[in-house]
C-alpha positions in Angstrom: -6.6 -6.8 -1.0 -8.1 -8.5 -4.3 -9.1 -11.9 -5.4 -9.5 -13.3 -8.5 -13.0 -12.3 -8.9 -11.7 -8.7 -9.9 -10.2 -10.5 -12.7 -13.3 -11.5 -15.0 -13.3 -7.7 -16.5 -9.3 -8.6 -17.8 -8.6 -5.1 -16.4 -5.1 -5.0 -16.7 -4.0 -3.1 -13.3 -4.9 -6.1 -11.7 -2.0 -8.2 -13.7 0.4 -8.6 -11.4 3.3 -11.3 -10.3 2.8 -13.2 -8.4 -1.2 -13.1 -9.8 -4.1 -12.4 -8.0 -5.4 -15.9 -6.3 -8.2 -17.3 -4.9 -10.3 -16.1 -1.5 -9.0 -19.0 -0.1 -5.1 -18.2 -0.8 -6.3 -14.4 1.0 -7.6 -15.7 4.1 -4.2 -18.2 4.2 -1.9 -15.1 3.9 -4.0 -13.6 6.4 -3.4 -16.4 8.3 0.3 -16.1 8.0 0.3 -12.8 9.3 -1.7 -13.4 12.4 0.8 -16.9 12.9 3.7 -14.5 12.6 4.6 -16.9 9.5 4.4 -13.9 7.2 6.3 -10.9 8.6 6.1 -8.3 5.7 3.7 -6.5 3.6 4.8 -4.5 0.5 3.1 -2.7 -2.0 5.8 -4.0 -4.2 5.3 -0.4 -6.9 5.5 -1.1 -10.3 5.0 1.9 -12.2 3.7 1.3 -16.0 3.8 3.9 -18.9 0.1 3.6 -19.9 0.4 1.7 -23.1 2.2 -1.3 -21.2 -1.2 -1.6 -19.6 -3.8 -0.6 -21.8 -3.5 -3.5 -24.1 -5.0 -7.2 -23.9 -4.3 -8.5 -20.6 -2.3 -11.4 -21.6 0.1 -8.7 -23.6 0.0 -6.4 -20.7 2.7 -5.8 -17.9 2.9 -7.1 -14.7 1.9 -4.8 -11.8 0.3 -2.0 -10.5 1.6 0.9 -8.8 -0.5 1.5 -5.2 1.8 3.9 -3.8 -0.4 6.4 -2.9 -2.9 3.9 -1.8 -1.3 1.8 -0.1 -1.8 2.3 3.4 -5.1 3.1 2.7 -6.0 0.4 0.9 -5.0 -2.0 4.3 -6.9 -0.6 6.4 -9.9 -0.7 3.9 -9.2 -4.3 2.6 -7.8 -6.2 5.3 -8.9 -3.8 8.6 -11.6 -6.7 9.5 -9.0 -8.9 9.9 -5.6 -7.1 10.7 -5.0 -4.7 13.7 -3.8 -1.4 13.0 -0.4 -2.8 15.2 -0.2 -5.9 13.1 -0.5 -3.4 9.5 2.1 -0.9 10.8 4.8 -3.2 12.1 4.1 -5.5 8.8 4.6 -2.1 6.5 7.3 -0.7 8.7 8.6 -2.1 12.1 9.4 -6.0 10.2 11.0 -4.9 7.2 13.6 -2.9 9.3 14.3 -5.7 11.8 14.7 -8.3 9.2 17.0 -6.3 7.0 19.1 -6.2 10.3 18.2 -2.1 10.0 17.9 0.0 13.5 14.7 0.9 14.7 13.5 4.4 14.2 14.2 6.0 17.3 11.7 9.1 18.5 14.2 11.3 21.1 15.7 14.1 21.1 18.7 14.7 19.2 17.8 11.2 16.5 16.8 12.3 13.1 13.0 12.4 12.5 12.0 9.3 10.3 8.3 8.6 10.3 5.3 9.1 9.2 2.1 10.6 10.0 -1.2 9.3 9.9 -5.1 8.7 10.5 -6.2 5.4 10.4 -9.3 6.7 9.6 -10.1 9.4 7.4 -11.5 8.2 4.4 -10.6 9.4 0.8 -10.7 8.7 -2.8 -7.8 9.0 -4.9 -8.5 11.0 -7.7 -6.4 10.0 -11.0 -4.8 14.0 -11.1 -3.6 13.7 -7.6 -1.0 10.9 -8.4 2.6 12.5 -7.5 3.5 9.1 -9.3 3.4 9.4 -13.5 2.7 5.3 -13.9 -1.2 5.6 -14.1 -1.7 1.9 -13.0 -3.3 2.7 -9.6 -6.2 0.1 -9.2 -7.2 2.1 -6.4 -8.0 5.3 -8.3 -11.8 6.2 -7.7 -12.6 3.4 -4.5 -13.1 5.0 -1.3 -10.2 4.1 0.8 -10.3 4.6 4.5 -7.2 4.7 6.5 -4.5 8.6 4.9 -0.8 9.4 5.6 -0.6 12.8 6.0 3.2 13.5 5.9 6.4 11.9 6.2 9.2 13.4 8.4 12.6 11.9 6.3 15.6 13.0 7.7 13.9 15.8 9.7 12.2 17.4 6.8 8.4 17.4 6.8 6.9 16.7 3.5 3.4 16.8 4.0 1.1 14.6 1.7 -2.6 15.4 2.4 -2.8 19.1 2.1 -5.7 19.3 4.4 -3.7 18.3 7.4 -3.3 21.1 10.0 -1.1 20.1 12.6 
């Protein structure tokens, strides 16, 4: 989503490992995923207690945790170049396959697994509606387009946009 031009304020929610790189190194992993070279996307969540990253930067933690913002922040970041297909099966359909994991089946009688949402509603995060308690969410306040509105886990709804009526 970021390059290292986001870096020259030394906010620390944009310390993460590996680091932020170059435009260059963005459009190459871009590259990867439309080569099929790259097969995964992950938010890879690293919640921080607040004074691991509110610190000088070169003292600070490593990471950031997107959770809530992840999707969103895909579709808003990469949407130019990535197809909604080529976002979801890097986020959901890949990871399964190459952990040797059985597709998610949508019949009758399977257990519900999925999740629910609009590729483009647009929202803004709002630090007080984190469910997570790490407050290093580099997302917080940017208008992200692209919501899940619930996740069906083992045939239990749990919705998470409050607004959705369906």
């Amino acid at each position: 989503c970021f390059t290292d031009e986001i870096l020259q304020e030394y906010d620390t929610n944009y310390k993460t490992l590996p680091p932020i790189r170059s435009r260059a190194d963005r459009e190459a992993l871009i590259k990867g995923i439309k080569d099929g070279i790259i097969q995964v996307i992950t938010s890879n969540h690293e919640p921080h207690a607040i004074e691991d990253k509110r610190c000088e930067f070169d003292l600070a933690a490593f990471g950031m945790a997107p959770m809530e913002s992840f999707f969103g922040a895909l579709i808003t970041f990469a949407g130019k170049e990535l197809s909604l297909d080529e976002i979801v099966n890097c986020i959901s359909i890949n990871p399964r396959a190459i952990l040797d994991l059985a597709p998610v089946k949508i019949e009758k009688g399977e257990e519900a697994n999925f999740t629910f949402f609009n590729p483009n509603k647009t929202h803004t995060l709002q630090k007080d509606e984190q469910k997570s308690k790490a407050a290093n969410n580099p997302f917080v306040g940017i208008e992200l387009t692209g919501k899940p509105l619930g996740i069906l886990n083992q045939s239990t709804l749990i919705l998470t946009d409050d607004s959705w009526e369906g």
